[in-house]
C-alpha positions in Angstrom: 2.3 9.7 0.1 6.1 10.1 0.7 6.4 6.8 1.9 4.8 5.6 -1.5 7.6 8.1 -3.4 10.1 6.9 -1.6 8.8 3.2 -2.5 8.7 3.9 -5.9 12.2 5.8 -5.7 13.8 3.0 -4.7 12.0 0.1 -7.1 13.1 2.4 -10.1 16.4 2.7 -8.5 17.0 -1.2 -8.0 15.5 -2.0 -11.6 17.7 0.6 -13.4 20.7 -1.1 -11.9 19.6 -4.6 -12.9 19.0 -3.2 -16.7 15.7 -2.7 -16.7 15.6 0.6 -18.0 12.8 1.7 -19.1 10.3 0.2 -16.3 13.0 1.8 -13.8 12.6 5.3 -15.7 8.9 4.8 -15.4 8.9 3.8 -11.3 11.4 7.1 -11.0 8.9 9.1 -13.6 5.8 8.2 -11.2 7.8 9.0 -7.4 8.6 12.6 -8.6 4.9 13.0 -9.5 3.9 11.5 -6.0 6.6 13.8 -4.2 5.8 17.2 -6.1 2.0 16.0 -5.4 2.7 15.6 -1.7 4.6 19.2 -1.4 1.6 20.7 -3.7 -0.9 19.4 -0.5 1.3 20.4 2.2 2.1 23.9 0.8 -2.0 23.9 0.3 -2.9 22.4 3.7 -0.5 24.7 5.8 -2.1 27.9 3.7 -5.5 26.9 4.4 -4.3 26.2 8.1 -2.9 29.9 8.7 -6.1 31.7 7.1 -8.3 29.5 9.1 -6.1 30.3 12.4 -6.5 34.1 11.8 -10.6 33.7 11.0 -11.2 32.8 14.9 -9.2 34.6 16.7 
């Protein structure tokens, strides 16, 4: 999901300089979604992975 960010980061990035403005803005809009989305599941995942570690032991 980072690699797509990053993807879309650097689309945006590319179009904006080219004057393409508004598609750019939207390609830079939709990478912060994907990268607060991808820190949203690790934060989640690495939770879930701590109280599952202390349930077995």
């Amino acid at each position: 999901m980072l690699k797509l960010a990053l993807i879309f980061l650097v689309v945006g990035l590319i179009l904006g300089a080219l004057g393409f403005g508004g598609i750019g803005g939207a390609f830079v809009g939709i990478a912060k979604i994907l990268f607060f989305l991808a820190i949203a599941l690790f934060v989640i995942f690495l939770i879930l992975a701590v109280v599952a570690g202390r349930a077995i032991t």
